[in-house]
C-alpha positions as CSV (number, residue, x, y, z in Angstrom):
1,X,31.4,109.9,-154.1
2,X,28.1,108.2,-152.9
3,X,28.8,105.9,-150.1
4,X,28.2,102.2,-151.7
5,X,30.3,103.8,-154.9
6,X,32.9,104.2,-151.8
7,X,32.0,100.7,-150.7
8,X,32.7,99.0,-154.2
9,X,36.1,101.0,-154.7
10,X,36.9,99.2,-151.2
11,X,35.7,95.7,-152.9
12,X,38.5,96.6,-155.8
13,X,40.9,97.8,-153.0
14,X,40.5,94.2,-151.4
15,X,41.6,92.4,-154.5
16,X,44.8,94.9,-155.4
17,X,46.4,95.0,-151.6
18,X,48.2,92.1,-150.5
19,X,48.6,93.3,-147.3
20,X,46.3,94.2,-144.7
21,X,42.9,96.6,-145.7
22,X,42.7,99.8,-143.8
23,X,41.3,102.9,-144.5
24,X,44.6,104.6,-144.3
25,X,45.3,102.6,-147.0
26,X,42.4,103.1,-149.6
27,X,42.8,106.5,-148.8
28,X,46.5,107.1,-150.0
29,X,45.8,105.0,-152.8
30,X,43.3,107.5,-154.2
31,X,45.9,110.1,-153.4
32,X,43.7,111.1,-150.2
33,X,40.9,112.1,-152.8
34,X,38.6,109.7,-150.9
35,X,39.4,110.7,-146.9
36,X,40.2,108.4,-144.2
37,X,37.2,109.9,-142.5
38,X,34.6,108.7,-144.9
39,X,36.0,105.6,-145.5
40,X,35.8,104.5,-141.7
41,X,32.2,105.9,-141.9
42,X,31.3,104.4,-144.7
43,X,32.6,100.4,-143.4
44,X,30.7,101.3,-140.2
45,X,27.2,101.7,-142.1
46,X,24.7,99.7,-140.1
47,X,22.2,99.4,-144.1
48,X,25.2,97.0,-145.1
49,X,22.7,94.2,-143.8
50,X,21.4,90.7,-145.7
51,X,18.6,92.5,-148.2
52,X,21.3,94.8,-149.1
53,X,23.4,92.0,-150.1
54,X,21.3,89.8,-152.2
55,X,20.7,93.2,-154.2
56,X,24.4,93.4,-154.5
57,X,25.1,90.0,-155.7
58,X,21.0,89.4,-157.4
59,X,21.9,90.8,-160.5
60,X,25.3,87.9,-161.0
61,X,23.2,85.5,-159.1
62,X,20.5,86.2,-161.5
63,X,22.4,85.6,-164.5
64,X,24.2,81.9,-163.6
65,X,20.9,80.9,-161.8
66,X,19.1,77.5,-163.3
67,X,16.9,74.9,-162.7
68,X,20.0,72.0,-161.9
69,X,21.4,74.5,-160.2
70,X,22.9,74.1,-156.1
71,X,23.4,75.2,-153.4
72,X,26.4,74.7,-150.7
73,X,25.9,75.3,-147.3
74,X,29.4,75.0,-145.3
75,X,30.7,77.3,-142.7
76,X,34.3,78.4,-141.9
77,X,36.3,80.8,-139.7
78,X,38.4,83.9,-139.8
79,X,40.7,83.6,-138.1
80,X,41.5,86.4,-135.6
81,X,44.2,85.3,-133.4
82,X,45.1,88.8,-132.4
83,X,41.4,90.6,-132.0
84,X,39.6,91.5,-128.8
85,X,36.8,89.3,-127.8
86,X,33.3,90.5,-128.7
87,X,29.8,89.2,-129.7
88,X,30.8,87.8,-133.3
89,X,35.2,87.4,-132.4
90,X,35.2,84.6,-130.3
91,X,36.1,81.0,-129.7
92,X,34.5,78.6,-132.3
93,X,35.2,75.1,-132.9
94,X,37.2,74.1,-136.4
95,X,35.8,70.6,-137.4
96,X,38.8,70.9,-140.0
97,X,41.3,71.4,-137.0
98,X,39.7,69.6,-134.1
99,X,39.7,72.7,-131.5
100,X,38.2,75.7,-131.0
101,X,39.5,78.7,-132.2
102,X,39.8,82.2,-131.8
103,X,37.6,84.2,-135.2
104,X,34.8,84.9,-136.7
105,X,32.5,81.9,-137.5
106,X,30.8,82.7,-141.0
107,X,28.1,80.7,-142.7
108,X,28.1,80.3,-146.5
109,X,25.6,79.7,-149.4
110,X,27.3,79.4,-152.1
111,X,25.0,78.6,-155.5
112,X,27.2,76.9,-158.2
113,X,26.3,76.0,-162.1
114,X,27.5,73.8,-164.5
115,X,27.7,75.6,-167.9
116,X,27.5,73.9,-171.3
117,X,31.2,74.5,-171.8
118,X,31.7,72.4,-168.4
119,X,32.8,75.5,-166.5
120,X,31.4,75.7,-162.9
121,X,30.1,79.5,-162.1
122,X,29.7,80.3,-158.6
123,X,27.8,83.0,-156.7
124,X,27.7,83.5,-152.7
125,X,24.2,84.3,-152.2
126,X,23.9,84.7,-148.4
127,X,26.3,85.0,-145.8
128,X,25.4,84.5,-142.0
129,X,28.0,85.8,-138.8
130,X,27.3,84.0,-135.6
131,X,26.9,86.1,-133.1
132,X,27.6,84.7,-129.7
133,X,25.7,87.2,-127.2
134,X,23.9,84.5,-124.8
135,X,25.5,84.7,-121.7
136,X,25.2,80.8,-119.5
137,X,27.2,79.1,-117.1
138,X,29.1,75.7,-118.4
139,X,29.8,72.8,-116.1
140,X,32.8,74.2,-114.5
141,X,30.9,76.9,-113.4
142,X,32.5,79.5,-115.9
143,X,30.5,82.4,-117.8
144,X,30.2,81.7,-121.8
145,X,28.3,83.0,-124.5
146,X,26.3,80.7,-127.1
147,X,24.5,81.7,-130.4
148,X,20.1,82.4,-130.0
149,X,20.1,80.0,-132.8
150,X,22.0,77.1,-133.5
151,X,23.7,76.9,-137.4
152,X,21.5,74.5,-138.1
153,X,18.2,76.9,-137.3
154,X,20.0,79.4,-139.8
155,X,20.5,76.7,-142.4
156,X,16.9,76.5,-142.9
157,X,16.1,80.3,-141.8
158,X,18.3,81.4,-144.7
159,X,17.5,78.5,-147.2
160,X,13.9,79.7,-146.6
161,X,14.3,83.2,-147.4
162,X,16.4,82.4,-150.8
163,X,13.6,80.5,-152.0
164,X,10.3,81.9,-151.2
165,X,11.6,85.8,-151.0
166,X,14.4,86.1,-153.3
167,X,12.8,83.1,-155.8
168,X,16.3,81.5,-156.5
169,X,16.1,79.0,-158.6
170,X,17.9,75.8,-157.7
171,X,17.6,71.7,-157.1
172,X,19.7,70.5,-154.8
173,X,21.0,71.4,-151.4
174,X,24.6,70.0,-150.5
175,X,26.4,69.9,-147.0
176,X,28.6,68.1,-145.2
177,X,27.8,65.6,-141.8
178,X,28.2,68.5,-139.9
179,X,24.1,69.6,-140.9
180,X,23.3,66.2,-142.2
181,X,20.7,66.4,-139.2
182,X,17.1,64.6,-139.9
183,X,15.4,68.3,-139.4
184,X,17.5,69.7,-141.7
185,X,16.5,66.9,-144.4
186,X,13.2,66.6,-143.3
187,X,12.3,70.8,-143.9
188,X,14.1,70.2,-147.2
189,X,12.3,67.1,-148.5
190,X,8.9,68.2,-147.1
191,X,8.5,71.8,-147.1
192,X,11.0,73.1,-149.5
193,X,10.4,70.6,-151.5
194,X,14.3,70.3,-153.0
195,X,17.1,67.5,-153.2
196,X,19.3,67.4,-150.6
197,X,23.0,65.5,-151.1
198,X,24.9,64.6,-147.7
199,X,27.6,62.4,-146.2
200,X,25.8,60.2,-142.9
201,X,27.9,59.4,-139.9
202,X,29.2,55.6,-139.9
203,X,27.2,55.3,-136.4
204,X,23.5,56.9,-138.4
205,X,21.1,53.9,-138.1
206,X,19.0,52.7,-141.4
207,X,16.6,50.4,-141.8
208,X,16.6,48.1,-144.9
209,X,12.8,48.3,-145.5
210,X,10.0,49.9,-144.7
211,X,8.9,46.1,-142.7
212,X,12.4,46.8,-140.5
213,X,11.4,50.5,-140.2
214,X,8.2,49.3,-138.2
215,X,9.6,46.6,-136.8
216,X,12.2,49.0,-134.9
217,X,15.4,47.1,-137.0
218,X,17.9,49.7,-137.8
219,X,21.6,49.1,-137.9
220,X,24.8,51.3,-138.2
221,X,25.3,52.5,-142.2
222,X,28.8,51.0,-141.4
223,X,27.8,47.6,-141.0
224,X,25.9,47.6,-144.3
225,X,28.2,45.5,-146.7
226,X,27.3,47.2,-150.1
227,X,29.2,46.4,-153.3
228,X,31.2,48.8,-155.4
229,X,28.8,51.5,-157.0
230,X,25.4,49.9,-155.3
231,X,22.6,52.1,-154.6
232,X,20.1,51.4,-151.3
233,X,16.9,52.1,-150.5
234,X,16.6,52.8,-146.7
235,X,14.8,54.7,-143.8
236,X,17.1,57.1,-141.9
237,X,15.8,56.3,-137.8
238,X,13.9,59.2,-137.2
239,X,12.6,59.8,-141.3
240,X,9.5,58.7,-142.6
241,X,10.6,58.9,-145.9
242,X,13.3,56.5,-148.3
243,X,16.5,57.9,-148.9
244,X,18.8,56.4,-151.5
245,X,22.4,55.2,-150.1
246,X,25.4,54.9,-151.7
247,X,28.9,54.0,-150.0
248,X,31.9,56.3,-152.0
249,X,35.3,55.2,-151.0
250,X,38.0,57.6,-151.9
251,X,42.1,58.4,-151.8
252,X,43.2,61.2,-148.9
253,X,45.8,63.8,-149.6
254,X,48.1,60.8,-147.4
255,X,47.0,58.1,-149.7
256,X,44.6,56.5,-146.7
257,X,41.2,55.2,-147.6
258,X,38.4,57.5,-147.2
259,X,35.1,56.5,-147.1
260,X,31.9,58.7,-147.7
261,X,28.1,57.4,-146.8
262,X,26.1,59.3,-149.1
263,X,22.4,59.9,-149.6
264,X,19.8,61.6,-151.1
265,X,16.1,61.7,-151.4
266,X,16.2,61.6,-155.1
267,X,14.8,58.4,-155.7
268,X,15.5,57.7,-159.2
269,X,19.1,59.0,-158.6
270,X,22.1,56.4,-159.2
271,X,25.7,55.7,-158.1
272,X,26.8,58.4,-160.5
273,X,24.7,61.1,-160.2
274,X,24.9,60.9,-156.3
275,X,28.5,61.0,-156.9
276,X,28.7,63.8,-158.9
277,X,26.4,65.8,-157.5
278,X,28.1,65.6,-154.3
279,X,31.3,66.3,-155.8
280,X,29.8,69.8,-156.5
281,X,29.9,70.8,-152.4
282,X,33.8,71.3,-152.9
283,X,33.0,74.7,-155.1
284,X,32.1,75.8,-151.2
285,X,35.7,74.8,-149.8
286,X,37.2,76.8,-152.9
287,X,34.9,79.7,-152.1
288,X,36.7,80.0,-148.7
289,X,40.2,79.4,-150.1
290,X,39.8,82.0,-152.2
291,X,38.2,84.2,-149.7
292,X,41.1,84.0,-147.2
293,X,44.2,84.1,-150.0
294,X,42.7,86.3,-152.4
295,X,40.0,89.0,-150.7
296,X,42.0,89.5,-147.0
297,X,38.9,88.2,-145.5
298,X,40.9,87.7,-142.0
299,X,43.1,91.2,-142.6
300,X,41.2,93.5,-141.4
301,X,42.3,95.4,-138.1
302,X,39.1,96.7,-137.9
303,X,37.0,96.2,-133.9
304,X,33.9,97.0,-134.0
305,X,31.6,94.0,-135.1
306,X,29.5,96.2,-137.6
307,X,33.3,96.6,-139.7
308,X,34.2,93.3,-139.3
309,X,30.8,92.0,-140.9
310,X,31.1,94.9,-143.6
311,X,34.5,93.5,-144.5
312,X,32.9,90.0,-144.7
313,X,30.2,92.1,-146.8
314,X,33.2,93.2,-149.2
315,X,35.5,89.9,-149.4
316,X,32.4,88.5,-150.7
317,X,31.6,90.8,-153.2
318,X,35.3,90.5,-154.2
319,X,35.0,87.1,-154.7
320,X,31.9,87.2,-157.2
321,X,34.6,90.0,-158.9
322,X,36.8,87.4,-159.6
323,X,34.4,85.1,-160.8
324,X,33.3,87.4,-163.4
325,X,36.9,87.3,-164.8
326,X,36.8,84.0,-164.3
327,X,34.7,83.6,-166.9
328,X,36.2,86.8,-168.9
329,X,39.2,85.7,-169.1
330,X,39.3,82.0,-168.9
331,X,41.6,82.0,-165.8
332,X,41.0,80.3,-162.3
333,X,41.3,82.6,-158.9
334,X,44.7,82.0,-158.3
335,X,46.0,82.3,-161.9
336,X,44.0,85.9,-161.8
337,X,45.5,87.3,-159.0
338,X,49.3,86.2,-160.2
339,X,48.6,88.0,-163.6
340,X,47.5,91.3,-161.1
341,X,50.2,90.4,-159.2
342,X,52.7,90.8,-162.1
343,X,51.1,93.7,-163.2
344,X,51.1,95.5,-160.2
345,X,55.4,94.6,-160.0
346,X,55.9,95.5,-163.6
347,X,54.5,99.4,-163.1
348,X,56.5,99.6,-159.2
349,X,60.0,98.5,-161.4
350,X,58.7,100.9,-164.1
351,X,58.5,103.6,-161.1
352,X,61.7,102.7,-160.0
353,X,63.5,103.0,-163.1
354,X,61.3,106.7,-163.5
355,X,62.8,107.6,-159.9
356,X,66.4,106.3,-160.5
357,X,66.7,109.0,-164.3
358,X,64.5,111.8,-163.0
């Protein structure tokens, strides 16, 4: 068996085990046809790197790709409670949770389109691990480590490459306030010439007009009193360019009042198109659901750091697996992997039954 045939039986082996993914495991499943030995080999492969997987996921990526097309960039960890420390297992803060914890930080771009049929058709097209090998000394005096670039520099690194290398074709970039930083929007409005979609922080300073801009009159977005479904046109401090600004207020899980500050540098945009674009970033949450329920991206016992981001390499592919039956077979994620689920308990009472009359 060549080795990435290997590689994309352990994709399939991620989506049928519930448990945890070993090579012990894939191996017995094959009936030890496909040895332990060359399994372990084969997740330690160093070629499992970024250019090999765009060509893995090009082809899908390819095929849902369009010019209203977008991209999410979010971030999440993996949590690995139980591994040893290394350059990419390490402490990371959870925005989600409020405190730092113990995994593997992974950055997504996740490129989502709307089909005619209303069906939203996702595709992870680039993946980054932060690697923490920068040794400093903190204010207490004790020895860290810290990334050589900050996610923010990898937004745009990566965002770079996927348009002018690997010619993706989309319009709008989507993140949360964690990268709404004016670089980040500045790179995308001048030199990648795209639409970017992001939440500002209720203490970001705007000015009204272009007059207040060079007067030096900004003021905090949450002082702005702006009616239901108004759209702004303002200056971001530190932009030299309009943004449009729109103030979403939503319902939490709790019933509270949320409340959203969202702009874009599409002009001609309104209240509903901001709205909805935005709404789009959540495909990006649902990729790393799914990811940590249905492709055992955090179960993995695996040490080294080149298996660990091998198995990221795999869960991912898994993922874009289930998306093509999601579109196959009409069924969400979830609602795929309980009709696998039920397959996989009908043929062990079958077995039974075989075991109990032989």
């Amino acid at each position: 068996m060549k080795r990435f045939d290997a590689f994309e039986l352990y994709r399939d082996y991620l989506l049928a085990e519930d448990h945890q993914a070993t090579a012990t495991g894939l191996s017995a499943s094959t009936d030890n046809l496909v040895k332990h030995d060359y399994i372990s080999d084969m997740l330690a492969d160093p070629s499992l790197d970024s250019q090999l997987f765009w060509k893995s996921v090009k082809p899908f990526a390819r095929k849902i790709e369009s010019e209203d097309s977008v991209i999410s960039v979010d971030d999440t960890i993996s949590e690995k409670p139980h591994s040893s420390i290394n350059t990419i297992v390490n402490y990371h803060f959870d925005h989600t949770k409020g405190k730092s914890i113990k995994g593997i930080n992974i950055l997504n771009f996740l490129l989502s389109t709307t089909l005619e049929d209303e069906t939203t058709v996702n595709c992870p097209v680039g993946f980054e691990v932060i690697v923490k090998d920068q040794e400093f000394i903190d204010k207490e005096g004790k020895t860290k480590y810290k990334s050589a670039k900050n996610k923010n520099e990898l937004v745009i690194d990566k965002l770079s490459t996927l348009l002018y290398d690997n010619r993706l074709k989309f319009k709008y970039i989507l993140f949360d306030t964690w990268f709404s930083s004016n670089d980040n929007m500045k790179q995308i409005h001048k030199r990648f010439k795209k639409y970017f979609v992001c939440p500002l922080k209720k203490n970001r300073r705007v000015a009204l007009s272009k007059e207040d801009k060079y007067a030096g009159k900004f003021v905090e977005v949450s002082s702005l009193d702006i009616n239901k479904e108004e759209v702004l046109e303002v200056y971001i401090k530190g932009l030299d360019f309009p943004v449009r600004l729109v103030k979403q207020i939503f319902k939490n899980k709790d019933y509270s009042e949320g409340v959203l500050y969202l702009v874009t540098n599409e002009i001609e945009a309104d209240y509903n198109q901001i709205t909805t674009i935005y709404q789009k970033r959540w495909k990006v949450e649902e990729l790393h659901k799914s990811l940590k329920q249905n492709t055992l991206l955090s179960k993995s016992p695996t040490k080294m750091e080149v298996t660990q981001k091998n198995h990221i390499f795999a869960s991912m592919l898994a993922y874009i697996e289930l998306e093509r039956l999601k579109i196959k077979e009409r069924l969400n994620h979830f609602a795929l992997m309980a009709k696998l689920r039920l397959k996989m308990l009908n043929a062990a009472l079958e077995e039974l039954n075989r075991l109990r009359t032989a």
